[in-house]
C-alpha positions in Angstrom: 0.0 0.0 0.0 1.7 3.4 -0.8 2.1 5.3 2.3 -0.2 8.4 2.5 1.5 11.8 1.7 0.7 14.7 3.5 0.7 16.2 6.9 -2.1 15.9 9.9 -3.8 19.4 9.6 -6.2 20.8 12.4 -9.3 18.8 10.9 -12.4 21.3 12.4 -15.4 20.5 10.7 -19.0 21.0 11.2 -22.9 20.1 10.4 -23.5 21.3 7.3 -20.5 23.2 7.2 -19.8 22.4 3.0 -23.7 22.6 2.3 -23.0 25.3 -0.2 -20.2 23.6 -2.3 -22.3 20.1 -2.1 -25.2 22.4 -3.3 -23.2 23.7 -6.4 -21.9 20.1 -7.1 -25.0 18.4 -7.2 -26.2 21.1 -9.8 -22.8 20.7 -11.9 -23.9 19.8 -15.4 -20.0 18.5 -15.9 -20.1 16.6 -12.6 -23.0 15.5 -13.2 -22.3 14.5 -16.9 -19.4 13.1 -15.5 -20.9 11.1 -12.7 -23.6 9.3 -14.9 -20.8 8.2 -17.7 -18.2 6.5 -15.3 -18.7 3.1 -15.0 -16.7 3.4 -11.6 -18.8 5.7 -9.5 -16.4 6.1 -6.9 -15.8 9.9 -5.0 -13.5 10.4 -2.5 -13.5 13.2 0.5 -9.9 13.8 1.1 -9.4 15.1 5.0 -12.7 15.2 6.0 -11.5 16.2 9.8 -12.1 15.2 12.9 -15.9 14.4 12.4 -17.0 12.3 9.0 -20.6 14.0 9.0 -19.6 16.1 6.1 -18.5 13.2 4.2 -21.7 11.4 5.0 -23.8 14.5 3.9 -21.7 14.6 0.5 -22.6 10.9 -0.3 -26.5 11.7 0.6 -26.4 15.1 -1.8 -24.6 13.2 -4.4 -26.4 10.3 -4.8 -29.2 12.2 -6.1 -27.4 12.2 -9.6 -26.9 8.6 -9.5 -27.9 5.9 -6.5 -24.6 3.5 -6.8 -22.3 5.8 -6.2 -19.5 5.3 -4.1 -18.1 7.4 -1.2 -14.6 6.9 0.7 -13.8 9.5 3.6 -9.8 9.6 3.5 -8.1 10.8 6.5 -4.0 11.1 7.4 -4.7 10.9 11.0 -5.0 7.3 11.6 -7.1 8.3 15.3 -9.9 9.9 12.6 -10.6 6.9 10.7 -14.2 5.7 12.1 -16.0 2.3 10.9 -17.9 2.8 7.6 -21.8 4.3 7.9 -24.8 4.6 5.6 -23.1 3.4 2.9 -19.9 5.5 3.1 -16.3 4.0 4.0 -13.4 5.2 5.4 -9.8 4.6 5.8 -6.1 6.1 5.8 -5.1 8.3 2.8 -3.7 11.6 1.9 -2.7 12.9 -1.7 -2.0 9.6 -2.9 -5.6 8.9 -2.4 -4.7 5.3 -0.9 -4.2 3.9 -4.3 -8.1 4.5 -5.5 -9.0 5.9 -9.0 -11.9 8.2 -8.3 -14.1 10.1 -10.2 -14.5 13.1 -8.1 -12.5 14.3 -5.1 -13.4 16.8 -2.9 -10.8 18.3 -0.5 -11.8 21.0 1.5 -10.0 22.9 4.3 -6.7 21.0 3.3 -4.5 22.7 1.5 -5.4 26.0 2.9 -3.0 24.6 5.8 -0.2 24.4 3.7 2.0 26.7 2.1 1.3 28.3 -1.3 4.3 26.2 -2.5 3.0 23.3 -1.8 0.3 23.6 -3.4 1.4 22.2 -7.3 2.6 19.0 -6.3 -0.1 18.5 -4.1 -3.0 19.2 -7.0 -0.4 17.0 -9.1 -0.4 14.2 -6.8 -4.3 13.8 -6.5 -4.8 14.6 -10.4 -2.5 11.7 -11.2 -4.7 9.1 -9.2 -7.9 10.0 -10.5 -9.5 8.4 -13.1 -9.1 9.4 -17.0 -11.9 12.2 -16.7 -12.0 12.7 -13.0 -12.5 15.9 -11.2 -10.6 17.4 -8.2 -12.4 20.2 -6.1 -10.2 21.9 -4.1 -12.1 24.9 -1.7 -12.2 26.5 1.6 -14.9 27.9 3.5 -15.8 29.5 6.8 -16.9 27.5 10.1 -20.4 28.3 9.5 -20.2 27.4 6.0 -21.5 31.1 4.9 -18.5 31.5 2.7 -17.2 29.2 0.3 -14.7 29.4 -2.3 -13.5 26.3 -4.6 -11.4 25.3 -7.9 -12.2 22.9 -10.1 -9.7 20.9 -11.5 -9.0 18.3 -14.4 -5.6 16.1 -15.6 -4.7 19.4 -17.4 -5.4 21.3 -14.4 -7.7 24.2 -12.9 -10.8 24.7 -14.6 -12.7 27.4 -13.2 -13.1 28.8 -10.0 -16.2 29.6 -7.7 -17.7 31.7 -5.0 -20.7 31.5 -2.9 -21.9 32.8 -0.2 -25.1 33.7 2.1 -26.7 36.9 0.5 -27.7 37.6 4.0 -23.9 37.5 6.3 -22.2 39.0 3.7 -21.9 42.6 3.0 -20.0 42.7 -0.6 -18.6 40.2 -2.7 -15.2 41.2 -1.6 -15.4 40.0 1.6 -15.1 36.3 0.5 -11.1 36.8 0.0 -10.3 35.5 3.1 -11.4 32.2 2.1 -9.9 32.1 -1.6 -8.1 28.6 -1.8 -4.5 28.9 -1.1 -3.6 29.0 -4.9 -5.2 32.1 -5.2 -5.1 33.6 -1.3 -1.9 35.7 -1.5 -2.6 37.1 -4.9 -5.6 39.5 -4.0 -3.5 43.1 -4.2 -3.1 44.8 -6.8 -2.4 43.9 -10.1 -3.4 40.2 -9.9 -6.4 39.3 -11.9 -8.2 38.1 -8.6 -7.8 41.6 -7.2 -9.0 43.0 -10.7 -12.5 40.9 -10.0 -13.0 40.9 -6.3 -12.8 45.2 -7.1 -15.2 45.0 -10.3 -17.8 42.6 -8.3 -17.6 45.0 -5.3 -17.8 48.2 -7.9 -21.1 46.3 -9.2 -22.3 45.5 -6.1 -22.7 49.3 -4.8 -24.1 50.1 -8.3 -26.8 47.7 -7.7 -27.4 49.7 -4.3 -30.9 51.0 -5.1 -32.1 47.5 -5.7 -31.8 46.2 -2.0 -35.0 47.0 -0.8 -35.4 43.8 -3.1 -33.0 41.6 -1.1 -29.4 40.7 -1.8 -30.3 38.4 -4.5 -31.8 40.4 -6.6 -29.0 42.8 -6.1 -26.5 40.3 -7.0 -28.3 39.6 -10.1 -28.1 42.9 -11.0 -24.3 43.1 -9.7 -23.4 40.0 -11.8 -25.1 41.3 -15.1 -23.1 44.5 -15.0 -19.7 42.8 -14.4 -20.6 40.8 -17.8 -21.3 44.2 -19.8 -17.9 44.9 -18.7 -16.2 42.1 -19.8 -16.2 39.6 -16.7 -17.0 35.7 -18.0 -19.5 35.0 -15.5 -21.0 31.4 -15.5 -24.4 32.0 -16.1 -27.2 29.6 -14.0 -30.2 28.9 -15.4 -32.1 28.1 -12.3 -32.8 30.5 -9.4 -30.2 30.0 -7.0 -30.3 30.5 -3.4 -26.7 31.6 -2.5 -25.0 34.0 -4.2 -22.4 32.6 -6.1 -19.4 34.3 -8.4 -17.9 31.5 -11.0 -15.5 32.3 -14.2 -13.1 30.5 -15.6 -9.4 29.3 -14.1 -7.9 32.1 -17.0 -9.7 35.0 -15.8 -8.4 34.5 -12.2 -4.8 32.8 -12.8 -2.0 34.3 -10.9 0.1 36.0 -14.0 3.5 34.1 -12.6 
């Protein structure tokens, strides 16, 4: 068995702490296009913490799209590993992923503990170990779960990266940099295209002022169409969403180095 890679990382968690992200994967049309083709099913949560409930509440969001899928919690902390529950296992693993091929992998909280230059080889590691059209999603979020920010990543590497957050805690788009993943955390100043768009949204978002009488979403709505007149590649959702969320692609967010 390869031994796992990584280090032992503070592993807080909470009750519906990643509802958001498990909210915006379920409603993935990639994941989900993704999901229905494999004939392997399998999804790993990589560092799901002290507490596996998170893991638990991924498998029960995710089998929606498809009933036989598979969920492995992975842990590096051998004193975290807990006996498998509703369907979900779990065991010892870090980067190397224990030597499964998943289709989707979802680490969250994780590399935030690291250092920026760890960061590469890590997203290298797990990419190699997935399976031909897998899927990492690499995010952070806040303890309540009112902030979330996550990449998505292929083989080739990131994909596109998104933020969400409640329309009620938050008072502009802005303030979600504290939780950028780590690949992107240290490049919100000036000049960096991540400063460029956290600036624009919040620009947007005080243009859309005299709309919130009609709540936050609507205002955001408003927000997000501006910041596509100007230029911005927002993701556009068909459906009525209840978080506010911010997703373009990995280019228009890249550090330039």
């Amino acid at each position: 068995m390869v031994p796992p890679i990584g280090t032992i990382t503070r592993g807080t968690t909470g009750i519906n702490r990643l509802r958001r992200s498990d909210r915006r994967l379920a409603h993935d049309d990639d994941i989900i296009t993704r999901l229905r083709a494999t004939p392997d099913p399998l999804i790993v949560d990589l560092g799901y913490g002290a507490s596996p409930v998170t893991t638990l509440e991924l498998a029960a969001r995710l089998r929606t799209i498809r009933r036989d899928i598979r969920v492995v919690g992975l842990e590096i902390d051998p004193a975290r590993v807990v006996p498998g529950q509703d369907g979900v296992e779990f065991a010892r693993g870090g980067f190397e992923l224990a030597g499964l091929r998943p289709i989707l992998v979802r680490a969250f909280n994780v590399l935030r503990q690291y250092p920026e230059s760890a960061v590469p080889e890590a997203w290298s590691t797990i990419l190699s170990g997935l399976q031909p059209d897998g899927l990492l999603v690499d995010g952070t979020c806040d303890e309540l779960g009112r902030r979330v920010a996550y990449v998505i990543l292929d083989r080739s590497g990131p994909l596109s990266l998104t933020l969400a957050w409640d329309p009620f805690t938050v008072d502009q788009p802005s303030d979600i940099a504290e939780r950028l993943p780590k690949a992107l955390i240290h490049r919100n100043i000036p000049g960096e295209p991540i400063h460029t768009l956290l600036t624009a949204a919040d620009r947007a978002w005080s243009h859309a002022a005299p709309l919130a009488p009609y709540g936050p979403r609507v205002r955001w709505r408003a927000a997000s169409d501006l910041l596509r007149q100007q230029g911005f590649p927002l993701r556009h959702y068909r459906r009525r969403l209840r978080d506010n969320i911010l997703t373009v692609p990995w280019s228009a967010v890249a550090p330039l180095d």
